[in-house]
C-alpha positions as a Python dict, from the first residue, in 0.01 Angstrom:
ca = {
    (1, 'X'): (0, 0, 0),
    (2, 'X'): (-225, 297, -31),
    (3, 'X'): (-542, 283, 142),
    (4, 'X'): (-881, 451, -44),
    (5, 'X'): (-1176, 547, 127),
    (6, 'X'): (-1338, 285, -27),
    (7, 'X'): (-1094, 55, 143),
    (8, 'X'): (-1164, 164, 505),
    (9, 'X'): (-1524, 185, 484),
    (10, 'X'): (-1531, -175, 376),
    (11, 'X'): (-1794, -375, 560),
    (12, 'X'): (-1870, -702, 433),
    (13, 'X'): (-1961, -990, 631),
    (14, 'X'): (-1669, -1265, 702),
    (15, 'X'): (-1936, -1576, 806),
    (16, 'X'): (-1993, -1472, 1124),
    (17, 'X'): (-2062, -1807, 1396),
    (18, 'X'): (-2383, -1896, 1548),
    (19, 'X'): (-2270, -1740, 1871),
    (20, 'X'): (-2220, -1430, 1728),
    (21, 'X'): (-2532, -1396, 1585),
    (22, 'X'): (-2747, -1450, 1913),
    (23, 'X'): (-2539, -1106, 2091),
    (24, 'X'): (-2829, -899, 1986),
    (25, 'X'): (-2978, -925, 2334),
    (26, 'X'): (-3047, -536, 2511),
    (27, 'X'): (-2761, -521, 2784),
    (28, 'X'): (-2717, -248, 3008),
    (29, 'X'): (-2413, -11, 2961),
    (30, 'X'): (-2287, -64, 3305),
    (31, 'X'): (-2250, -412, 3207),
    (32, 'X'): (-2141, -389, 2825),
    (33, 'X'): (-1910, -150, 2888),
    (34, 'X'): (-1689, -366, 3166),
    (35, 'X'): (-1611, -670, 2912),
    (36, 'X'): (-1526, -472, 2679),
    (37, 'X'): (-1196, -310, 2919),
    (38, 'X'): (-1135, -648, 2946),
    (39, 'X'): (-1011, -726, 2592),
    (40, 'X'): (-691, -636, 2540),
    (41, 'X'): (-661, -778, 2170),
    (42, 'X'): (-842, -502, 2036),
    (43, 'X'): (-836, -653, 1689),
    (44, 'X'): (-996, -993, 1803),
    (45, 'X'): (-1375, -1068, 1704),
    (46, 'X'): (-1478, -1092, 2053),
    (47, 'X'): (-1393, -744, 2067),
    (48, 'X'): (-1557, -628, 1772),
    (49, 'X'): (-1881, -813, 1921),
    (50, 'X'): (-1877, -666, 2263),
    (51, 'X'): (-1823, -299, 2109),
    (52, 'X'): (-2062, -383, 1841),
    (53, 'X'): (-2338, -438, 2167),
    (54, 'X'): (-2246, -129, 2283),
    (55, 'X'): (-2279, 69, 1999),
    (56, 'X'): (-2634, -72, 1953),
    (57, 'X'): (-2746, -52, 2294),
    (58, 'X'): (-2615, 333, 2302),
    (59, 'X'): (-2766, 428, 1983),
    (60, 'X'): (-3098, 299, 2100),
    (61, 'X'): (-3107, 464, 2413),
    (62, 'X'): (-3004, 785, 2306),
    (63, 'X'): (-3294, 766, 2024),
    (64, 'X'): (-3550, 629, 2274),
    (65, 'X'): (-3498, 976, 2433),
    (66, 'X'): (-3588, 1187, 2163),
    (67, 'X'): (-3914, 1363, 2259),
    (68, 'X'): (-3889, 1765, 2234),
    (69, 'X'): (-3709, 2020, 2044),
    (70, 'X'): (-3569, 2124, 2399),
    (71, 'X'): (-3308, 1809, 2420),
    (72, 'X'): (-3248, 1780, 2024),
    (73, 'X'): (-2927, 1956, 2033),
    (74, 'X'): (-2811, 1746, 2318),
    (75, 'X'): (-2913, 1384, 2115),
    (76, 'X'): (-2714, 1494, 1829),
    (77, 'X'): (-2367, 1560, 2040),
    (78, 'X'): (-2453, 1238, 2156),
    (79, 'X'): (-2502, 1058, 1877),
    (80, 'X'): (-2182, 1184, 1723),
    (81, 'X'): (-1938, 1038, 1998),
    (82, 'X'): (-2075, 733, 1865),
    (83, 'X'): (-1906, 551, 1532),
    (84, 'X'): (-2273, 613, 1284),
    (85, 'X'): (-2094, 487, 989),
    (86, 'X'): (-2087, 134, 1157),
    (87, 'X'): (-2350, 169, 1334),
    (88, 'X'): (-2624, 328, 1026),
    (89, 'X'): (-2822, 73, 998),
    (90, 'X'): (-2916, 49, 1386),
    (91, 'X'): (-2947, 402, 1342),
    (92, 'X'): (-3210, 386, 1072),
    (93, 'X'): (-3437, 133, 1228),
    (94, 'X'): (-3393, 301, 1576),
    (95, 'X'): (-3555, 612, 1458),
    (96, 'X'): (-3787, 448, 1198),
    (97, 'X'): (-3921, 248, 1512),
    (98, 'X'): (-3942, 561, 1733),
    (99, 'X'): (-4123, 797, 1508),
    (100, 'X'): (-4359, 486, 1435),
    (101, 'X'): (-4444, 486, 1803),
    (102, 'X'): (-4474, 862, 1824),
    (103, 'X'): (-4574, 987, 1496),
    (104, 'X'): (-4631, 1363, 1648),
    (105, 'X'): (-4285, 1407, 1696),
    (106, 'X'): (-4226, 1329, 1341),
    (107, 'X'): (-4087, 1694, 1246),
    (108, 'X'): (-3837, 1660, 1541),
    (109, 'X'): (-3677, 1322, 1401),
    (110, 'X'): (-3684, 1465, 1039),
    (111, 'X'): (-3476, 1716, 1203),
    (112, 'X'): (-3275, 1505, 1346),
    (113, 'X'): (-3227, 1316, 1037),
    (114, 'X'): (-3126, 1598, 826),
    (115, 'X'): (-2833, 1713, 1042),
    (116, 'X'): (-2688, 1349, 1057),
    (117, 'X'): (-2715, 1324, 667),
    (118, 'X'): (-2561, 1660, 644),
    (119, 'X'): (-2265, 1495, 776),
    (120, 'X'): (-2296, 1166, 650),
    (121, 'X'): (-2402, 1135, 338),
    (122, 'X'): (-2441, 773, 325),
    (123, 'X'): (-2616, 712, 658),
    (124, 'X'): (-2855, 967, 510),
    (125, 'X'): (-2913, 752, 182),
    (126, 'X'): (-2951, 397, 400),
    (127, 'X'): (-3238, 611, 579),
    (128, 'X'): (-3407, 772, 229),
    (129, 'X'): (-3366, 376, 115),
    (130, 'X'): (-3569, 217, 414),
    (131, 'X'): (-3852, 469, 430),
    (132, 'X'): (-3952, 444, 83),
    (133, 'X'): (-3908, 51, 109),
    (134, 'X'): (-4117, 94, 455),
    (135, 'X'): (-4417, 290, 240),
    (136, 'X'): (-4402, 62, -63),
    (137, 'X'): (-4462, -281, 191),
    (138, 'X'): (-4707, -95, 421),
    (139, 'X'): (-4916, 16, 86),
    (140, 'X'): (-4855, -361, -56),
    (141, 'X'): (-4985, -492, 247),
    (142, 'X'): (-5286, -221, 307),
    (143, 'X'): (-5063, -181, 637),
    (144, 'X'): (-5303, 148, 722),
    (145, 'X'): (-5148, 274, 1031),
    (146, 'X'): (-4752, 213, 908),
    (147, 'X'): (-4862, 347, 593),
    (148, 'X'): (-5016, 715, 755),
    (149, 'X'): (-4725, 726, 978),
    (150, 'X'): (-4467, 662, 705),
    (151, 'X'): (-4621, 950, 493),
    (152, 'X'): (-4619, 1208, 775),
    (153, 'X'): (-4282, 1110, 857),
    (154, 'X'): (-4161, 1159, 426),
    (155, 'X'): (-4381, 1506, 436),
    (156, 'X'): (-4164, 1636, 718),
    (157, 'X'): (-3830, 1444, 558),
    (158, 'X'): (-3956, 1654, 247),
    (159, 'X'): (-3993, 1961, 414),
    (160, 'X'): (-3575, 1890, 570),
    (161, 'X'): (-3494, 1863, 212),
    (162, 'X'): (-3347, 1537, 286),
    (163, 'X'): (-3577, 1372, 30),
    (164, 'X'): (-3640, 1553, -300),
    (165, 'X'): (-3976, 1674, -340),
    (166, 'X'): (-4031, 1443, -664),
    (167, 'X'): (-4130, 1138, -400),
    (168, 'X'): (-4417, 1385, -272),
    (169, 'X'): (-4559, 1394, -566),
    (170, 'X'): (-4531, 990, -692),
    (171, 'X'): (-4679, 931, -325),
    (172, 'X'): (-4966, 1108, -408),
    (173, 'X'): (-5019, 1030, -735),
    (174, 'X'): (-5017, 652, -633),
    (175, 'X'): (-5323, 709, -340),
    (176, 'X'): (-5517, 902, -559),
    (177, 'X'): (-5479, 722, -929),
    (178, 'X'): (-5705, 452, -713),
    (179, 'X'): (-5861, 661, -417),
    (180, 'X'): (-6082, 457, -144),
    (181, 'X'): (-6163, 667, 121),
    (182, 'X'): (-5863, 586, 353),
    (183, 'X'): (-5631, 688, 56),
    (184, 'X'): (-5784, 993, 21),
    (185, 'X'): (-5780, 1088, 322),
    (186, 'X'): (-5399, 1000, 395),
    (187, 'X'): (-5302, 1172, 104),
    (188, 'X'): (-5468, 1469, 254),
    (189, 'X'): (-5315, 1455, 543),
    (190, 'X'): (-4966, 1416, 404),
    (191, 'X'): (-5010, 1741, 165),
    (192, 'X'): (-5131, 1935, 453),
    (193, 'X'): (-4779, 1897, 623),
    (194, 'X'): (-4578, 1922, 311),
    (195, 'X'): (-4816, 2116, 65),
    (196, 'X'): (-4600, 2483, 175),
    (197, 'X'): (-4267, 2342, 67),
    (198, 'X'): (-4456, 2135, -297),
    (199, 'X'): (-4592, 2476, -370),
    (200, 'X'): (-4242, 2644, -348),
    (201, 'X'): (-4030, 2414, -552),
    (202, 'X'): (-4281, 2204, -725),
    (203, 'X'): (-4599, 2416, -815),
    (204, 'X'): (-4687, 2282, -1165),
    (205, 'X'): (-4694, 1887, -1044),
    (206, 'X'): (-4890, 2025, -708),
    (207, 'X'): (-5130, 2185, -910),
    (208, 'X'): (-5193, 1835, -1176),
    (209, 'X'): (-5232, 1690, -789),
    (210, 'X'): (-5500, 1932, -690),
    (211, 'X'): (-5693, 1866, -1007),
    (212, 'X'): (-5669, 1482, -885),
    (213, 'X'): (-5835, 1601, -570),
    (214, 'X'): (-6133, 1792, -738),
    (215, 'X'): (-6208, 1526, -972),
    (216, 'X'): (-6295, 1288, -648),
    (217, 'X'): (-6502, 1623, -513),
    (218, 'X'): (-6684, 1604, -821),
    (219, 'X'): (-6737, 1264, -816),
    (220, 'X'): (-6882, 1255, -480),
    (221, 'X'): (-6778, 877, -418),
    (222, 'X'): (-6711, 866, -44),
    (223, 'X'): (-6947, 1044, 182),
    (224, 'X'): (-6960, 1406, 343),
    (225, 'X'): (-6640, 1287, 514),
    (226, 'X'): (-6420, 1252, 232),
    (227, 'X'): (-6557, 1597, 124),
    (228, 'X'): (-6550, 1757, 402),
    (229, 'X'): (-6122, 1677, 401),
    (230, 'X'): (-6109, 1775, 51),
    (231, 'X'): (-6265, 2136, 99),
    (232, 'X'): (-6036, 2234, 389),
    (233, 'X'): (-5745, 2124, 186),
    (234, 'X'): (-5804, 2286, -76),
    (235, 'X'): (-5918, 2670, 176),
    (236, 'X'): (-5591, 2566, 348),
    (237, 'X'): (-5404, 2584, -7),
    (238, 'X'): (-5585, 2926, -95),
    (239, 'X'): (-5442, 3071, 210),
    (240, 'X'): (-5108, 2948, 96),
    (241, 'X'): (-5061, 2724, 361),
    (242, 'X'): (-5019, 2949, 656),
    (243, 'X'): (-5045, 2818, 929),
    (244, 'X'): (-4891, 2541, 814),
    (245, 'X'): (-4506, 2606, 758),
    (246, 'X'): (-4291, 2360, 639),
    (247, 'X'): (-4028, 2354, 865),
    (248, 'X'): (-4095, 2496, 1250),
    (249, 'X'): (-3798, 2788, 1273),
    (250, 'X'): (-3650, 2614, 1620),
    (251, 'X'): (-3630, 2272, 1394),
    (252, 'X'): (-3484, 2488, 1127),
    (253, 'X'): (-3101, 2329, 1247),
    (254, 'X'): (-2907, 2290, 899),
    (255, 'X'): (-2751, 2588, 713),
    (256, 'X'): (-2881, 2611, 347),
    (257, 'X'): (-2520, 2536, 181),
    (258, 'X'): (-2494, 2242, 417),
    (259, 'X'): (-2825, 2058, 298),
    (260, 'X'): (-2762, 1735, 94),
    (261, 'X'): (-3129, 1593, -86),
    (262, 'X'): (-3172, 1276, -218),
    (263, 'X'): (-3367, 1193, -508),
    (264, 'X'): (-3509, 843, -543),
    (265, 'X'): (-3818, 685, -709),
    (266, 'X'): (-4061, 466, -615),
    (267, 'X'): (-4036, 284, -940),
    (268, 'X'): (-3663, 209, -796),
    (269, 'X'): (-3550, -160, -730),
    (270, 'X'): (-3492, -17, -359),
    (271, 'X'): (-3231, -232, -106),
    (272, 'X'): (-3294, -162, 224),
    (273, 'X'): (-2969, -377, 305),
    (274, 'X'): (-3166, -461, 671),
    (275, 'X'): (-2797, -681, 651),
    (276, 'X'): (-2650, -327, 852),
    (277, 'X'): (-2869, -420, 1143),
    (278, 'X'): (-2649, -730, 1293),
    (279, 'X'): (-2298, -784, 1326),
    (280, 'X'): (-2077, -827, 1066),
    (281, 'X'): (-1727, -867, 1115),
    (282, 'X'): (-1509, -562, 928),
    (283, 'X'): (-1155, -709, 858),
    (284, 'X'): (-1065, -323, 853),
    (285, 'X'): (-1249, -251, 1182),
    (286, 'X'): (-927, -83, 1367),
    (287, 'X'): (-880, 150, 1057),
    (288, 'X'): (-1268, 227, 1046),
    (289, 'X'): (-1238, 310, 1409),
    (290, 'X'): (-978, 572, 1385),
    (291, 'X'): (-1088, 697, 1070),
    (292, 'X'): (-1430, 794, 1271),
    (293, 'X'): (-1207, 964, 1540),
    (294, 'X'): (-1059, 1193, 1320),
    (295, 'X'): (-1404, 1302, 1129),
    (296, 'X'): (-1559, 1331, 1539),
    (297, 'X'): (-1268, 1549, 1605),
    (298, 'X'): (-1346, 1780, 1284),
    (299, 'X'): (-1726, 1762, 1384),
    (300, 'X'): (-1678, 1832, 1761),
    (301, 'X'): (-1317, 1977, 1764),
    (302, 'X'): (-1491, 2366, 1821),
    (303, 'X'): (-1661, 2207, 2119),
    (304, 'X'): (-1344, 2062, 2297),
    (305, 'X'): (-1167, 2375, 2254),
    (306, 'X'): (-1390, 2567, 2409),
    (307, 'X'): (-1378, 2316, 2706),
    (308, 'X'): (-1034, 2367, 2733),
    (309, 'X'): (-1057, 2748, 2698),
    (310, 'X'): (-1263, 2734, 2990),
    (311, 'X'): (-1035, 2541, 3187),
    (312, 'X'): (-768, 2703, 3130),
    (313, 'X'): (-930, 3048, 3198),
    (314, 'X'): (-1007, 2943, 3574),
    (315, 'X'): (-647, 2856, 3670),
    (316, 'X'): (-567, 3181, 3539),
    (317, 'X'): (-603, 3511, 3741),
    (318, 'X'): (-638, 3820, 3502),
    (319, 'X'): (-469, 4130, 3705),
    (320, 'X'): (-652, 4372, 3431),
    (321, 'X'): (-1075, 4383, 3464),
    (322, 'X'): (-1087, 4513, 3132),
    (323, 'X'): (-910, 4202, 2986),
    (324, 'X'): (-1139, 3960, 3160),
    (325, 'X'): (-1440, 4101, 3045),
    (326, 'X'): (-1291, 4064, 2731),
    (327, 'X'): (-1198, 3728, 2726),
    (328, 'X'): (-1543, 3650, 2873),
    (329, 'X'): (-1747, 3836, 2539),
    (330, 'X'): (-1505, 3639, 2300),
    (331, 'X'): (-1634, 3294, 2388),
    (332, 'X'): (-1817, 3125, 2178),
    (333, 'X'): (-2132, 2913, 2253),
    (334, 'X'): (-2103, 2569, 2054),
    (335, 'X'): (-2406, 2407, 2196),
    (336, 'X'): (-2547, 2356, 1865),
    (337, 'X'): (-2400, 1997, 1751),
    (338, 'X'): (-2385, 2085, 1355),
    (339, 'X'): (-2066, 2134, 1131),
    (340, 'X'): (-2016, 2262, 809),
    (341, 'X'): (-1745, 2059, 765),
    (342, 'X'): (-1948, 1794, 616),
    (343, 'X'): (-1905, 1881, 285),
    (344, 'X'): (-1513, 1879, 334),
    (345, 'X'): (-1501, 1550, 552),
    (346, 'X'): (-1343, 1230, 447),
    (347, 'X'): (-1758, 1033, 451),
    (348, 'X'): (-1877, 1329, 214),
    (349, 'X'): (-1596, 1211, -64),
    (350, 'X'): (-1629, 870, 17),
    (351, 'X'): (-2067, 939, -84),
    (352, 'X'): (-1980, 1089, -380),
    (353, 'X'): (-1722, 780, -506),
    (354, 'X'): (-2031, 576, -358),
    (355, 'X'): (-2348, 689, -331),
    (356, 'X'): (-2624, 731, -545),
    (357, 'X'): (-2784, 996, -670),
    (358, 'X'): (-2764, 1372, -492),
    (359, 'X'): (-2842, 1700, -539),
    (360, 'X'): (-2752, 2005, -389),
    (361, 'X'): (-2963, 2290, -279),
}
């Protein structure tokens, strides 16, 4: 039988038991782990459960220690010795919980987020998916502090190019077609961190947004606050934005050719399939498993060489000084976790069979 892509990455739910629904408990992975060596039917349920725990537990941890730009690199190689296909939905609401927490590292998990959808295209769309759904309830529900935190988090997403710039402009459209003074201001506050990359790419719908913004100066409807907001904007804009780039040059981590932007709508019937977040058992789970091996060696394959380079080199004495010095200015760093192999890998077909809508930049 020949087996697709579409095949392997097959993960609907087979009625999974009471019992397996209440593993969903935080365990340590000194204790996760052990059970797990235990199981020697690998393609039993209780082993999908057990490494289903650990997959959630790790990808929690490693996003509960996202904090700088100094350890970025680090959470990424991290991140990818873990199976993200399977585990994109815990992904998703690990760093949509996160960044709600600490909204002022919202650039540095927009970065993170664009070199993980550089490489998987889908895990990229789930995320797009839940962060419009996320704005559209928090504005539903007059949600104010999910709703700022949401936008600053798109502006930045934006400013990645993992969102096309079009949801910018329907954001701001929608606070300002009614403005009260907290919509106002929030939609201030998002242009101000993605008004330099709107300008670039979409001048002629930022300008129709500016005039939105002087007819409420005009009007004079909310206090010397309001105003007050509305005049630096607008002096911020006149200076083109400096001070104000889009993208910090250190967050800067995904090569142009490499950047994959999704366009959705917030008129969309949007799923945010929250279904990804619990266990499901995968009849194909064995075959997903080694499928993700062989994309992890693609993405980290430079890095293991170099390991064993490395290794090798110190078992071996060089007679000739010349040679070693050599050998020493040919290495090559590979701290940096990215790959362009993304658009040749096995998940970037498998998006374009699958996914939705995509545009290249």
């Amino acid at each position: 039988m020949t087996i697709t892509i579409s095949h392997v990455f097959d993960f609907r739910s087979v009625s999974p038991s009471k019992a397996i629904h209440n593993h969903n408990v935080y365990i340590p992975p000194f204790k996760s782990d052990k059970p797990i060596k235990n199981v020697h039917d690998k393609t039993s349920p209780l082993y999908q459960i057990l490494t289903w725990d650990s997959l959630r537990n790790n990808i929690t941890r490693i996003i509960n220690n996202v904090n700088t730009t100094t350890n970025l690199k680090d959470i990424i190689r991290d991140l990818l010795e873990l199976n993200l296909i399977r585990g994109r939905g815990i992904f998703c609401r690990s760093v949509l919980t996160s960044q709600m927490s600490h909204p002022e590292f919202s650039d540095v998990f927009s970065a993170l987020v664009a070199v993980v959808n550089s490489m998987f295209f889908e895990v990229g769309q789930l995320f797009i998916r839940r962060i419009v759904w996320q704005f559209k309830s928090a504005y539903k529900r007059n949600d104010k502090p999910q709703l700022l935190n949401t936008v600053k988090f798109i502006a930045h997403l934006v400013n990645q190019k993992v969102v096309h710039g079009i949801i910018a402009i329907e954001i701001l459209t929608v606070l300002l077609e009614k403005p009260s003074e907290y919509s106002v201001t929030t939609a201030v506050r998002f242009l101000v961190e993605c008004g330099s990359m709107l300008q670039d790419v979409l001048p002629n719908k930022l300008y129709g947004v500016f005039d939105l913004f002087c007819g409420i100066l005009y009007e004079a409807r909310f206090g010397k606050r309001v105003e007050f907001m509305i005049e630096k904007l607008l002096a911020i804009r006149k200076d083109d934005f400096q001070g104000y780039p889009a993208v910090r040059p250190e967050l800067d981590l995904v090569e142009e050719e490499d950047k994959l932007t999704h366009e959705v709508s917030l008129d969309e019937d949007i799923d945010p399939e929250f279904s990804l977040d619990v266990f499901n058992l995968d009849p194909y789970f064995e075959m997903n498993e080694k499928f993700y091996e062989g994309m992890k060696k693609d993405l980290l394959g430079d890095d293991e060489e170099s390991d064993g380079d490395q290794e090798s080199g110190s078992d071996v004495e060089s007679d000739e000084e010349s040679e070693g010095d050599q050998a020493t200015s040919g290495k090559v760093s590979n701290s940096d976790a990215r790959s362009s192999h993304s658009s040749d890998s096995p998940g970037s077909a498998n998006s374009d069979e699958n996914g939705g809508k995509r545009k290249r930049n």
